[in-house]
C-alpha distance (Angstrom), angle and dihedral (degrees) to the residues before:
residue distance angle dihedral
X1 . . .
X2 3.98 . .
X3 3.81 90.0 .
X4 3.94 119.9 59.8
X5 4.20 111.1 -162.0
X6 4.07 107.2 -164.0
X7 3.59 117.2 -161.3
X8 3.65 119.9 -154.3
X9 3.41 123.2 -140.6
X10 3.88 124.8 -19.0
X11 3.61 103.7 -92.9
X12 3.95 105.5 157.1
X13 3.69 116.9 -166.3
X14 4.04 92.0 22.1
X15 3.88 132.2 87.8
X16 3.99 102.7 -77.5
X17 3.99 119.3 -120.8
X18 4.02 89.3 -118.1
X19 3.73 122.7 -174.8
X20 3.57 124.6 -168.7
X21 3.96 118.8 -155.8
X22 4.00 121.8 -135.1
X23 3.51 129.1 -153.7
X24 3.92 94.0 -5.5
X25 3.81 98.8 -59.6
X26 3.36 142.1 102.1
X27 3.82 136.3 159.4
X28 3.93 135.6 -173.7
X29 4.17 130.2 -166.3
X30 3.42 131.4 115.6
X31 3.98 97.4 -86.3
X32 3.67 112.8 111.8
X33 4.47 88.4 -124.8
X34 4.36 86.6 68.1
X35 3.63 118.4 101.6
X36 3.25 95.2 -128.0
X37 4.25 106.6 35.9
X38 4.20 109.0 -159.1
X39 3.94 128.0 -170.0
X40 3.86 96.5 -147.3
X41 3.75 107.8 124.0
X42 3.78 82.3 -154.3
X43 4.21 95.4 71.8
X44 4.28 122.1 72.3
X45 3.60 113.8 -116.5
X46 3.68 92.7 -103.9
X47 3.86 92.7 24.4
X48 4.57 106.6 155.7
X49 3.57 125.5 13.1
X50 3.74 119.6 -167.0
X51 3.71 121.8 -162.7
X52 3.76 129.6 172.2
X53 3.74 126.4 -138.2
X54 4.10 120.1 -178.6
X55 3.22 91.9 -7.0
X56 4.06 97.8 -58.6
X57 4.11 110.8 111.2
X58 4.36 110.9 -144.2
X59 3.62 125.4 175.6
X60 3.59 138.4 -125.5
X61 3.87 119.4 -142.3
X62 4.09 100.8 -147.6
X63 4.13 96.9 172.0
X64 3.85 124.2 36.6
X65 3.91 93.6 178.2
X66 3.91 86.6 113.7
X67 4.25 118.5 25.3
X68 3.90 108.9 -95.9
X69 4.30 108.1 -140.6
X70 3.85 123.3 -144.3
X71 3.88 102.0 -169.6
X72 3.66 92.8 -26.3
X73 3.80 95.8 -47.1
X74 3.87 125.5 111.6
X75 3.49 109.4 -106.0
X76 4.40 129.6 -170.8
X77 3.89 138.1 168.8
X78 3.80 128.8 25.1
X79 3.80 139.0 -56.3
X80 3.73 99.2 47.4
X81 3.44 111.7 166.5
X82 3.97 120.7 -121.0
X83 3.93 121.4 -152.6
X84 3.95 121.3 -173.6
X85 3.65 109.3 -92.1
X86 3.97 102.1 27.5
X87 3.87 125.2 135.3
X88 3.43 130.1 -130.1
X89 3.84 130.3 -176.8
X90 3.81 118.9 -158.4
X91 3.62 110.7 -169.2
X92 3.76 107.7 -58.0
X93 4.40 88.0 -15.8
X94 3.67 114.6 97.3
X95 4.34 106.1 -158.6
X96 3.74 128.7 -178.7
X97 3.61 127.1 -167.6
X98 3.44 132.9 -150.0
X99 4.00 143.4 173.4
X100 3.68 120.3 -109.3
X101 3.74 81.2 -116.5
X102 3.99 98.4 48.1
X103 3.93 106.6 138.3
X104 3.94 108.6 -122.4
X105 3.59 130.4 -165.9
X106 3.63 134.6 -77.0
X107 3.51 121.3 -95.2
X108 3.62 115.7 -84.3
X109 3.72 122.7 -128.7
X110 3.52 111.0 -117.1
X111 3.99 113.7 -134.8
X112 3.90 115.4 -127.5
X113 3.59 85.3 -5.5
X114 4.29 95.3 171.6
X115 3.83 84.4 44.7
X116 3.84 95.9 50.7
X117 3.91 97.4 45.1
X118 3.62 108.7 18.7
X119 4.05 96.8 54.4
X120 3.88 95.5 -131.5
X121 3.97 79.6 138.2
X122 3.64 91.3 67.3
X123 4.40 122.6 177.3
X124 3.69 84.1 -99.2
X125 3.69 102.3 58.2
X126 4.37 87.9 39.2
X127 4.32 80.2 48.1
X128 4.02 96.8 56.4
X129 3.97 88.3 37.1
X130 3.96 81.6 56.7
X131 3.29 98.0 41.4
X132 3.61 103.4 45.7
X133 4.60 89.2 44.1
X134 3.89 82.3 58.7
X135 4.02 94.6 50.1
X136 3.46 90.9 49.0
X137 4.14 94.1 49.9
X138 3.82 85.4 56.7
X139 3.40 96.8 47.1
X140 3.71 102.9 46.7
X141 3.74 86.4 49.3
X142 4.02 89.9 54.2
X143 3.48 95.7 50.1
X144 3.88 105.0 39.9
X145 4.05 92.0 37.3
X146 3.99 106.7 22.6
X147 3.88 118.0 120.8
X148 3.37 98.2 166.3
X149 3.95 137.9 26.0
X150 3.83 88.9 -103.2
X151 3.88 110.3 113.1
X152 3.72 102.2 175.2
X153 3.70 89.9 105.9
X154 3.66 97.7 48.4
X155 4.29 93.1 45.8
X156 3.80 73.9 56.3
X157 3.95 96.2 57.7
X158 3.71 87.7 46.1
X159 4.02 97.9 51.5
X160 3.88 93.7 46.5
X161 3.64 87.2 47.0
X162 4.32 93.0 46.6
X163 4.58 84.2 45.0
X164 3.85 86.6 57.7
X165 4.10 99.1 39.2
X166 4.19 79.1 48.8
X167 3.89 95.4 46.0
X168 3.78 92.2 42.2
X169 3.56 94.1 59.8
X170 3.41 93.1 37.1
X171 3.71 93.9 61.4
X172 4.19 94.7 40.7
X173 3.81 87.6 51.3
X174 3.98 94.8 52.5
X175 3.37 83.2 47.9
X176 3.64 93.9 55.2
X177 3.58 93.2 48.5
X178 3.52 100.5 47.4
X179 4.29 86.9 50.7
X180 3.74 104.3 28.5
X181 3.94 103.6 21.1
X182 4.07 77.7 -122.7
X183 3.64 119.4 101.8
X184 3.72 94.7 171.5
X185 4.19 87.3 -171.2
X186 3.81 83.8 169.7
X187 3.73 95.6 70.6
X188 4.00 94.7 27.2
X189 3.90 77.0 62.0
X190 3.58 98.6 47.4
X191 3.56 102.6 43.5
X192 3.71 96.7 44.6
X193 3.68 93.9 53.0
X194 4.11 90.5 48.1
X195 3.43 90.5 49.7
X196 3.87 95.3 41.5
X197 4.07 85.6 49.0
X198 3.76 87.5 55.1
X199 3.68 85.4 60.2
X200 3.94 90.8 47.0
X201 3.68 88.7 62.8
X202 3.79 93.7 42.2
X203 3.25 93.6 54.4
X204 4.19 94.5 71.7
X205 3.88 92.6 44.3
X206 4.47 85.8 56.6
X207 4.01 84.2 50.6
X208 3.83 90.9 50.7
X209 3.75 97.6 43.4
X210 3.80 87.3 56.4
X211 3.69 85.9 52.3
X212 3.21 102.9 55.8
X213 4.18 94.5 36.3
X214 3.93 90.0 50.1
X215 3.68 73.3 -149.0
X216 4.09 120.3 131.0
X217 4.14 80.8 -172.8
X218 4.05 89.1 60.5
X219 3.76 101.7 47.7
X220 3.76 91.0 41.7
X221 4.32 96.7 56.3
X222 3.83 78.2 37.7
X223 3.64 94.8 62.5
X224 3.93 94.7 36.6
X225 4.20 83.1 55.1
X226 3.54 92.4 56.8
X227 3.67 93.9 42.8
X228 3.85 80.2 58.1
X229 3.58 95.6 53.6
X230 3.63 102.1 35.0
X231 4.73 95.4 45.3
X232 4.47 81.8 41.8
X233 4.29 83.7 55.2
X234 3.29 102.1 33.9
X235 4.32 93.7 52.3
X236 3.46 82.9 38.0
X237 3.91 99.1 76.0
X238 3.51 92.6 27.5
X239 3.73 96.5 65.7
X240 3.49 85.9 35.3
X241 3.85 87.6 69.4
X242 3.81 111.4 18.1
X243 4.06 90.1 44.2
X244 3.83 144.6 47.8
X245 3.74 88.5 -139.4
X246 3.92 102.3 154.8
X247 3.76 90.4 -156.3
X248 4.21 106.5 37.8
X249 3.85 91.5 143.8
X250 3.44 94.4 57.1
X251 4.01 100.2 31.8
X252 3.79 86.3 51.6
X253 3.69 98.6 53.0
X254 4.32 87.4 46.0
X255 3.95 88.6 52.3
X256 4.08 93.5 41.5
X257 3.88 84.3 51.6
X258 3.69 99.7 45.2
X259 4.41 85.5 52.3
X260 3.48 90.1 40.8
X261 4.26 90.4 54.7
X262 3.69 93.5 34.4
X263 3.74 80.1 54.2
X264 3.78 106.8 50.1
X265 3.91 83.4 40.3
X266 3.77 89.8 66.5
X267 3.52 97.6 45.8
X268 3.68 90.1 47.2
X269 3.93 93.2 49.3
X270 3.53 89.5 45.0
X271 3.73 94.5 54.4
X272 4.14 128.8 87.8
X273 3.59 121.8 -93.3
X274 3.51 91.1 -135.5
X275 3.81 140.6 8.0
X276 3.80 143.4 -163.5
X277 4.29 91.0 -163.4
X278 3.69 111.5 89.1
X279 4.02 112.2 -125.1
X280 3.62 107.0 -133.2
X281 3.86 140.7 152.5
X282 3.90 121.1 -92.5
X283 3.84 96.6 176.5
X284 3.65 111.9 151.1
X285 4.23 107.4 -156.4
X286 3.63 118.3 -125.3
X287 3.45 124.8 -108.4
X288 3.03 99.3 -109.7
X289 3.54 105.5 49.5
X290 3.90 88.8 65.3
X291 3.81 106.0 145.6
X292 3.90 99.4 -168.4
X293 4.01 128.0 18.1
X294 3.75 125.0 -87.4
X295 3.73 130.6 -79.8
X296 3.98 133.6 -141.5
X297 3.86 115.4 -114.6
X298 3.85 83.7 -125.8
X299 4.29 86.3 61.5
X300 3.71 97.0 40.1
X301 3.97 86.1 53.8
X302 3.71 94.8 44.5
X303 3.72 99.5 59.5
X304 3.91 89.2 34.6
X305 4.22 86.5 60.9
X306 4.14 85.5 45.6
X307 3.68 94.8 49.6
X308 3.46 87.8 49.7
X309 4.09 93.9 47.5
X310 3.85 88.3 57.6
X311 3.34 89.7 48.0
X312 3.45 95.5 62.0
């Protein structure tokens, strides 16, 4: 490779820090006659110099004050051999270098691509999506739970959940800003409160599949599942837009499994060794997910007293 192309720092998404060599040299340090001039207090004023020879680049260590890494390995002295792609860490500097030849990835596809940079998801569509996630958390709380006609309680359900949706998206799209220069608070918005509306109608289904288990045990690995799904989703999307992550699927569902174990661990910890109360299911079904009509107290009884006849 007669030209070497360092890359400073590992800034994915951004304009790169690219130096090109000439005439088969190139130095770094912190003094102002290097090639490449850094403002780490951590790297020598003349701290690497590269040098090519046939055609094959090598390095010269000049300051060991601080250790000098080659791929992650310690390296000292001169006539250390460079190839394309390697890593090198210089005090608190990361570097890579590369040939002007070095094969580079194919294009990625971006996801949602007209959404992300033509607007068409604008802050009113992400508003109603909000708005109409936090209805429905009020309202399936009313009818599944409601007693009475009083809805104060279930207006408050639907606020805390609206704060949190807000915060959430909040926090992803400062994160996104301060990473990307793109906040994109419109999607963070709309994705979190899809994703959190998912979870409104999971919710009801966890309720019923305690129901019909009579089993505390069911609806509580139930809920942690949907936790899974619903955290592994949600981080998803917002890596997706506040990061460069090349792997936010699968670094999502690792993070959403760590909270979910950390979780359950707590609970367990938390929990007696042993108890004398029976665990069981008091899950009252909602109205209406009534799968046969009503019957009298006078019927129930009656084939309660002939069950227990044939019993006998």
């Amino acid at each position: 490779m007669e030209t070497l192309v360092v890359q400073t720092g590992i800034k994915h998404g951004r304009v790169a820090e690219i130096t090109r060599s000439e005439q088969g040299r190139l130095t770094i340090g912190r003094g102002f006659d290097n090639t490449i001039v850094l403002t780490d207090p951590y790297v020598a004023p003349r701290q690497l110099d590269f040098r090519c020879n046939e055609g094959q680049w090598s390095v010269d260590v000049l300051d060991e004050t601080n250790p000098v890494l080659l791929n992650g390995k310690v390296v000292r002295g001169e006539g250390i051999a460079i190839d394309s792609g390697d890593r090198l860490t210089v005090g608190r500097t990361r570097l890579r270098v590369f040939s002007s030849d070095h094969q580079i990835e194919t294009t990625h596809k971006l996801f949602w691509n007209s959404k992300l940079h033509a607007d068409k998801v604008g802050i009113f569509t992400a508003l109603s999506a909000f708005l109409v996630v936090s209805f429905l958390d009020g309202f399936f709380e009313y009818v599944q739970a409601a007693i009475t006609s009083e809805t104060k309680e279930y207006g408050f359900s639907a606020l805390m959940l609206a704060v949190v949706i807000i915060v959430w998206a909040g926090i992803w799209s400062l994160i996104g800003r301060l990473l990307r220069h793109q906040p994109h608070f419109s999607m963070q918005l709309f994705t979190t409160s899809l994703v959190l509306g998912l979870l409104v109608f999971l919710n009801p289904l966890i309720t019923y599949l305690d129901y019909a288990s009579s089993s505390a045990m069911v609806g509580e690995y139930a809920a942690y599942g949907v936790a899974f799904i619903i955290l592994s989703l949600l981080l998803k999307f917002n890596l997706f837009y506040a990061t460069n992550i090349k792997h936010n699927t699968l670094s999502a569902v690792i993070v959403s499994a760590m909270i979910v174990m950390l979780a359950y661990t707590a609970v367990f910890i938390r929990q007696d060794t042993f108890s004398t109360t029976p665990t069981f299911s008091a899950t009252v079904k909602a109205p209406f997910a009534k799968v046969r009509s009503d019957q009298t107290l006078d019927t129930f009884l009656g084939v309660v007293n002939l069950t227990v006849e044939r019993l006998k």
